[in-house]
C-alpha positions in Angstrom: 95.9 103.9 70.8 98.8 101.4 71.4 98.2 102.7 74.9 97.1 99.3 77.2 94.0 99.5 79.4 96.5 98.2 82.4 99.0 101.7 81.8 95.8 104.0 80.9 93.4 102.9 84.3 94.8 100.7 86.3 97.6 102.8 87.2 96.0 105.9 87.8 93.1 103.9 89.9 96.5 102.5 92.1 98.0 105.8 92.4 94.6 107.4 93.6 94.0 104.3 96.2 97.9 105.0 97.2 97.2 108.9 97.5 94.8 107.9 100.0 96.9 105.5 102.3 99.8 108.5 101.7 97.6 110.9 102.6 96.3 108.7 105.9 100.6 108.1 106.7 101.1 112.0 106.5 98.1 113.3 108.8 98.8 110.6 111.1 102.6 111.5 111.3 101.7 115.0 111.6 99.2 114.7 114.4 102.1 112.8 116.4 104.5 115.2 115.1 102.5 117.7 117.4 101.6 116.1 120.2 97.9 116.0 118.7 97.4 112.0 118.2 94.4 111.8 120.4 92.6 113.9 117.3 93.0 110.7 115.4 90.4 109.0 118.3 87.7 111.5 117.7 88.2 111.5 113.7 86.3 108.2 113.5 82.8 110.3 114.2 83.1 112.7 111.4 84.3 110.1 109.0 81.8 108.4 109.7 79.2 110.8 109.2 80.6 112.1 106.2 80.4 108.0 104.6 76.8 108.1 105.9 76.0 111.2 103.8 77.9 110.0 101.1 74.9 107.4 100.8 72.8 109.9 99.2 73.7 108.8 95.9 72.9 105.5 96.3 69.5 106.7 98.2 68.6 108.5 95.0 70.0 105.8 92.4 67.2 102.9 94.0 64.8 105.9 94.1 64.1 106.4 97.9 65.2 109.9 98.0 64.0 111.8 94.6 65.8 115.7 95.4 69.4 116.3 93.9 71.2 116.1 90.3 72.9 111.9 90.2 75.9 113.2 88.6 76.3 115.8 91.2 75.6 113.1 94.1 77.8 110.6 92.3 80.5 112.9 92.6 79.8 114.2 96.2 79.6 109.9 97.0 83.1 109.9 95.6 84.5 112.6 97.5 82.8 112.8 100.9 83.8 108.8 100.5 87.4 109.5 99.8 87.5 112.1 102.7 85.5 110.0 105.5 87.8 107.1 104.8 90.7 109.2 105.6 89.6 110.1 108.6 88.7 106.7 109.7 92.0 105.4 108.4 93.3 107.9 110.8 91.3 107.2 113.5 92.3 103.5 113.1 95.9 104.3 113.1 95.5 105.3 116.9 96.4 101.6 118.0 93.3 99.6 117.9 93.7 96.0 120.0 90.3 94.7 119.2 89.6 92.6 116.4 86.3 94.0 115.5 87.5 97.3 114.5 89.9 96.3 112.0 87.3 93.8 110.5 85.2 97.1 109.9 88.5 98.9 108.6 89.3 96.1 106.3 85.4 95.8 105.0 85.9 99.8 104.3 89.1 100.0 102.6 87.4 96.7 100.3 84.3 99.0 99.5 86.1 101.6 98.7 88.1 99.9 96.3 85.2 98.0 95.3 83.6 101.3 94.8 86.2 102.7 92.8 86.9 100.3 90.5 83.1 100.2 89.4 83.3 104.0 88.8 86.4 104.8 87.6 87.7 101.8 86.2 85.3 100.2 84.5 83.4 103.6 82.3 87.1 104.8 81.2 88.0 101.2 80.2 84.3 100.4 78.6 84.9 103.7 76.3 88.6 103.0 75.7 87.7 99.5 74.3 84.9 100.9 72.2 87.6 103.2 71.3 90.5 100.7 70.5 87.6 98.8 68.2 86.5 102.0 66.3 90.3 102.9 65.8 91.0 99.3 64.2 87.5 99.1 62.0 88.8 102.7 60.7 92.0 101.2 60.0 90.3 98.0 57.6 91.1 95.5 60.1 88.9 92.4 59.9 87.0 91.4 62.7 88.9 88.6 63.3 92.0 91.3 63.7 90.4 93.4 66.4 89.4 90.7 68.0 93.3 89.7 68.4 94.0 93.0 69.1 91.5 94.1 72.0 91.7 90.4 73.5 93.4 91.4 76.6 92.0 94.9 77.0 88.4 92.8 76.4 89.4 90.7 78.9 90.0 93.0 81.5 86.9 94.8 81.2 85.3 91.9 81.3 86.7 90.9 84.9 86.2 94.4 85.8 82.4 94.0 85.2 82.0 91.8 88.4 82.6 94.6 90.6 79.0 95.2 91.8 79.1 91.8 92.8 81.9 92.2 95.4 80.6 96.2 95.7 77.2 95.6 97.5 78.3 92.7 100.0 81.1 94.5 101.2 79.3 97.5 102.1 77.0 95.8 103.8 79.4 93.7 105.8 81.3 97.0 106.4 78.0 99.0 107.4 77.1 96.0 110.0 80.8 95.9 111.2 80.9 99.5 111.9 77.8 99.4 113.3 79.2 96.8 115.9 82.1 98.3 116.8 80.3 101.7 117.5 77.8 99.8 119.9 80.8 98.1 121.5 82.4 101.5 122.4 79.2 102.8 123.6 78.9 99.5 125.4 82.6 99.7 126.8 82.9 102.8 127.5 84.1 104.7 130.9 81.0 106.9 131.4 82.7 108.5 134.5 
């Protein structure tokens, strides 16, 4: 239990956010490696489709779709999510020059982490507080005591509620950025 929120969530959240920019660094490198980089243009389609099903969750969470288990699409938002970012953070890594597309990347990569932090963040360190209490009102602490000792750990968690805040916003800024960068490339494109 002497265990802070910071080591026990934090870190692991960082190191799954970092899996995914390692995970962009090594696909990219390996498509170059090959001679394949001009996969990495075309990878922005899929990605983007797999992000747009992903939405299925949130479809059936405000009730406009009523088919499919929530836990089950929460965890299908996660990982078609996880996967579609990767391939747009590939397909971004084939040297964009406009601004717009790296407005939509940054909008996605702040969703995402927007995303998880409300979902894996915030349950684990809403049960680990609960848990820190219980362990210390076992214990005969006072309430003044547990107070002193979950200060920080409260603290955090309560920061960490604002997340939904940031969370809708950003996707919508991301979803209207995207949106404008795919019309520009239809609009810009060599249809020869």
């Amino acid at each position: 239990m002497n265990r802070s929120i910071v080591r026990r969530e934090i870190v692991p959240f960082l190191l799954l956010f970092g899996s995914l920019i390692v995970a962009t660094a090594i696909t990219d490198a390996l498509l170059h490696a090959f001679g394949l980089y001009w996969i990495g243009r075309w990878l922005g389609i899929p990605g983007t489709i797999l992000i747009l099903l992903s939405f299925s969750y949130s479809m059936r969470k405000r009730k406009l779709i009523n088919s499919g288990n929530p836990k089950t699409l929460l965890r299908l938002h996660e990982v078609l999510t996880w996967i579609g970012a990767l391939m747009i953070l590939v397909h971004a890594g084939v040297h964009v020059y406009a601004i717009l597309p790296w407005l939509a990347l940054l909008a996605m990569l702040v969703t995402l982490a927007s995303g998880m932090t409300g979902q894996y963040l915030l349950g684990r360190s809403r049960r680990d507080l609960v848990a820190k209490r219980e362990f210390h009102a076992d214990h005969g602490d006072s309430p003044a005591t547990i107070d002193k000792e979950v200060f920080w750990d409260a603290v955090t968690v309560d920061t960490m509620k604002q997340w939904r805040a940031v969370h809708f916003p950003i996707t919508l800024a991301f979803g209207v950025l995207g949106l404008a960068h795919i019309l520009s490339i239809f609009l810009f494109w060599q249809w020869k």
